[in-house]
Structure formats: C-alpha cells, structure tokens
C-alpha positions in Angstrom: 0.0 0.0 0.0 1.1 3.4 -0.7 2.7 6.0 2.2 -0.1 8.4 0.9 -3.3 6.1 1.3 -1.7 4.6 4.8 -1.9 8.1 6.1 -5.1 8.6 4.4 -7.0 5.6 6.0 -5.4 6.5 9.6 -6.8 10.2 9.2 -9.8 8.7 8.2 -9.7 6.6 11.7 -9.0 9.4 14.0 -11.5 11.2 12.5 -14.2 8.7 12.9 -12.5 7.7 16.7 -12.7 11.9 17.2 -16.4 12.1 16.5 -17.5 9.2 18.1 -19.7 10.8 21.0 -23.4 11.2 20.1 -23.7 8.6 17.1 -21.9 10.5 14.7 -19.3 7.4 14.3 -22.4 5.5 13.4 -23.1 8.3 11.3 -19.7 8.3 9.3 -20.3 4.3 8.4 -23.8 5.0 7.0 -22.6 8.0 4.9 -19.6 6.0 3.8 -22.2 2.8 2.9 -24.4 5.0 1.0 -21.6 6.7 -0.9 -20.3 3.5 -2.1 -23.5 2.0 -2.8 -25.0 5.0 -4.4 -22.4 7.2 -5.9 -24.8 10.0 -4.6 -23.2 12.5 -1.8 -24.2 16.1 -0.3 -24.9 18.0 -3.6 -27.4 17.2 -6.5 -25.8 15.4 -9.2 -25.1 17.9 -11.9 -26.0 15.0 -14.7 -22.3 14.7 -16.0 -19.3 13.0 -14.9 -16.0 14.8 -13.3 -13.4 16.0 -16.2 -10.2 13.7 -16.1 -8.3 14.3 -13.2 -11.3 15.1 -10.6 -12.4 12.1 -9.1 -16.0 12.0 -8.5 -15.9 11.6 -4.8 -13.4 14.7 -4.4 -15.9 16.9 -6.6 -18.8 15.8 -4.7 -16.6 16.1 -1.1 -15.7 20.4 -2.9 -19.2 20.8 -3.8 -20.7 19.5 -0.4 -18.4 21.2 2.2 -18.8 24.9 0.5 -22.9 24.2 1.4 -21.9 22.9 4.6 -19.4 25.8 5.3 -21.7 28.5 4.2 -24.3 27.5 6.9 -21.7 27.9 9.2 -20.9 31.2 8.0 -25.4 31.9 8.4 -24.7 31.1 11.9 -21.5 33.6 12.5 -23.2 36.3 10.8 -25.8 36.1 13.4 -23.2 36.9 16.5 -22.3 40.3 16.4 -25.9 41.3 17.3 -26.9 38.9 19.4 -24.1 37.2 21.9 -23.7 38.3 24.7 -20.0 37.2 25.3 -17.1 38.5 24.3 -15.3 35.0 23.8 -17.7 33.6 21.7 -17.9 36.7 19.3 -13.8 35.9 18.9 -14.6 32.3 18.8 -16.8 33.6 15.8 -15.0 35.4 14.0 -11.9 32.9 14.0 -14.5 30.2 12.4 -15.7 32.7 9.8 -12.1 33.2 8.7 -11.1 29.9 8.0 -14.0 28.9 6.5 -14.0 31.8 4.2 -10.4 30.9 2.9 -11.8 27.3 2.8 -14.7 28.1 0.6 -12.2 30.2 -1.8 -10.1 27.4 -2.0 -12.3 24.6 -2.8 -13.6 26.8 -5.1 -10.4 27.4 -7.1 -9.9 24.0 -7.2 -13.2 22.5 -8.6 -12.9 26.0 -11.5 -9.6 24.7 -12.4 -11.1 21.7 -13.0 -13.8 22.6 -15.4 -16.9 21.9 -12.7 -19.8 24.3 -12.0 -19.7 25.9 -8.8 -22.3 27.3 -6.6 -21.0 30.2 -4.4 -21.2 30.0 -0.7 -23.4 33.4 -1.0 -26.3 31.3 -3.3 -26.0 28.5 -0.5 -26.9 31.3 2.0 -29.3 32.5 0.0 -31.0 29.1 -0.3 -31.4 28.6 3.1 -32.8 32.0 3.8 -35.2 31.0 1.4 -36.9 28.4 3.6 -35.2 25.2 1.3 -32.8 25.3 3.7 -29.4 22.9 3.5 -31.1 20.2 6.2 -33.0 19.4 2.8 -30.0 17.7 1.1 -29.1 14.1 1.7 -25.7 13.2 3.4 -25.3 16.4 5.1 -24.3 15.5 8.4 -24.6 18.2 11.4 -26.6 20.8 9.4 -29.1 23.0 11.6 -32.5 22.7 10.6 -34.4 25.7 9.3 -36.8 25.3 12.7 -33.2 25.5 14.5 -31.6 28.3 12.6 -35.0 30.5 13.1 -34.9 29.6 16.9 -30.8 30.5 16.8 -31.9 34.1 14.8 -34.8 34.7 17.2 -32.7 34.2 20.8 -30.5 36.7 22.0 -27.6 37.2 25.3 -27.0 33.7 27.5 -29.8 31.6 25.1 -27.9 32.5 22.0 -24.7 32.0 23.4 -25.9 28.6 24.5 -27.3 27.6 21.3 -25.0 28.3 19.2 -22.6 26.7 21.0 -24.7 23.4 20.7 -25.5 24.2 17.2 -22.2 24.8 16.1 -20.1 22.0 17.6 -22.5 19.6 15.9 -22.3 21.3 12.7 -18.2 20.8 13.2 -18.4 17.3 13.8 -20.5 16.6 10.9 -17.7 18.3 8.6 -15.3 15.7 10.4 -17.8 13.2 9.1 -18.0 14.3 5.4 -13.6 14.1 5.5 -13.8 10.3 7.0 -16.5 9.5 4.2 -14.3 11.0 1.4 -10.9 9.3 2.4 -13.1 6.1 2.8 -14.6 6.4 -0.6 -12.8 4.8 -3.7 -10.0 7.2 -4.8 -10.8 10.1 -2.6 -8.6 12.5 -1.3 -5.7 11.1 -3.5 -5.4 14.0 -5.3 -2.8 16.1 -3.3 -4.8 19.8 -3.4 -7.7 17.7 -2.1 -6.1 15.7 0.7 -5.0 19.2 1.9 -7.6 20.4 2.2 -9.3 18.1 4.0 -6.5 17.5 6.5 -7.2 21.2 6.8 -10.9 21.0 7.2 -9.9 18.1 9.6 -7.6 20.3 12.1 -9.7 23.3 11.9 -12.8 22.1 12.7 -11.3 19.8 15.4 -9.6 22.3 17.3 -12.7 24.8 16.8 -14.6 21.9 18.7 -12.4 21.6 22.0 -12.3 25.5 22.0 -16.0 25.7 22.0 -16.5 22.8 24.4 -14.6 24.8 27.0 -16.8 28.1 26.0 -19.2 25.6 27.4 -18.4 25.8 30.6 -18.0 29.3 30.5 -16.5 32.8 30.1 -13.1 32.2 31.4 -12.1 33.8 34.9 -10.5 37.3 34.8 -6.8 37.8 34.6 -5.6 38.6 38.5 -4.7 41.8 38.8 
C-alpha cells in the first residue's frame, strides 16, 4: 500500500474515533455505505461526470463542504448582534475566517477543474429562502431551518448557549463528510484535495475543544 493512502485511511480513523460521541461514528459508516453504494453524496448530481483528473468523490466532497461551510458562516453572521460574550464573538469570528479561505479554495480548485460551482453566498441564500441545506441528503450536522430561526430569534446567555450546541454539531459533521471522502474509492488522493481536508480536519477539530470549553464558561478574569 502506498505511504499516501496509509496516512489517508489513519486520518480517516482518527476522525471517525474523534467524532465518536453522540452517534456521529455510526453516522460516518452510514454516509460512507451510502456513498459506495450509491455514488450520490451532499450536492445534486449535476448529470455529467468529473473532467479527467477530478475524481467524482473529491468533486462531490468540494461541492458538499462549501454548502456545509456556508451555513456555518449563516450562523456567525448572526453573532455580532446577538451574543452576549465576548469570547464567543472571537470564537466567531476565527471560524468565519477559516472557513472563508476554505470556501475560496475549494472553489479554485473545482474551477480549475472545469466543474460548475455554486458560491457560498447562493448557498446562504437558499437557506434564507426556507429550502434550507437540512433538505440535502448526506449532510451531516446541518441545523435545521426550525433550529436556525430559533438561533436568529434568541438573543444574550440563550444565543450564546445555542449556538454553541448548534455549532459543535455542525463541526463534527464536517469531520464526518472528511472520514467519508478518504473512505470512498480514490478520494482525497489527489494532493490539493487531501490538503484540504486535512485542513478542514484540524480546523474544525480544534474549533470543537475550544468551543466545548466556551461551554463551561466565560473564562475567569486575569488577576490583577
């Protein structure tokens, strides 16, 4: 076996051992099942196959994670106005970042490669709409519409709280969609891909401990 896939299948295992609380292990197997007995993922299929040199699981991995990101991004547009910690408007504003350079990224690459790309702004704009991304298959950790109208509505400690919740489930279903790619046939072998996810991967995990402490509270004020 190659060096490359070794280290893809053991990133693939961490991730799955990483997400393991709540189901969404369970929930990585049953994405990657349906992937390889379906050849359908997050996105609708756009009727025609991947140029040479995008493999179908790596477009479909591109096209789904600038959806997923761009809810994210709904739900940090919403803190500025309505948190009432400071910690969690940083915490914010640190996700939005990364998954904005992300989402330009992922982007480049699948132009490069001759596929159609839907901005992350239409994917905001669809879920605005009321279609909302909890509509598409195999999109784990997504916020339904009822969720992200309760998350716009709240305000101070509620917000805070919710989006907390909301937010570290939405991360660990982006650590899901990486485990399915690397377990699907050829995915993540191309090297601008596999970057990316290992990206994705770090990111999102580190965003999830940071948050899980936020949990627990504003931390105590530097002694003076």
């Amino acid at each position: 076996m190659q060096r490359s896939s070794v280290r893809m299948l053991a990133l693939a295992g961490t991730i799955v051992a990483a997400v393991g609380c709540g189901g969404a292990a369970r929930q990585a197997s049953a994405e990657v099942a349906r992937i390889d007995a379906t050849g359908s993922a997050a996105v609708a299929d756009t009727g025609r196959a991947p140029r040479p040199g995008a493999n179908e699981a790596d477009v479909r991995f591109m096209r789904g994670m600038i959806g997923h990101h761009a809810q994210a991004l709904e739900m940090t547009d919403l803190v500025p106005t309505r948190a009432a910690r400071a910690d969690i408007r940083l915490m914010a504003e640190r996700i939005a970042v990364s998954q904005h350079d992300e989402i330009a990224a992922m982007e480049r690459w699948l132009r490069s490669r001759g596929e159609a790309v839907e901005s992350a702004d239409a994917h905001q704009h669809h879920g605005a709409a009321g279609g909302g991304h909890a509509g598409m298959p195999g999109m784990p950790g997504m916020a339904t519409p009822d969720e992200m109208a309760r998350l716009a509505a709240s305000t101070g400690a509620e917000f805070d709280r919710l989006f907390l919740e909301l937010m570290i489930r939405h991360h660990e279903g982006a650590l899901v969609m990486v485990a399915a790619l690397l377990a699907s046939p050829g995915g993540g072998q191309d090297a601008e891909v596999y970057q990316l996810a290992s990206d994705v991967e770090a990111d999102q995990r580190a965003e999830i401990a940071r948050m899980q402490r936020l949990q627990n509270g504003p931390a105590p004020a530097p002694r003076r």
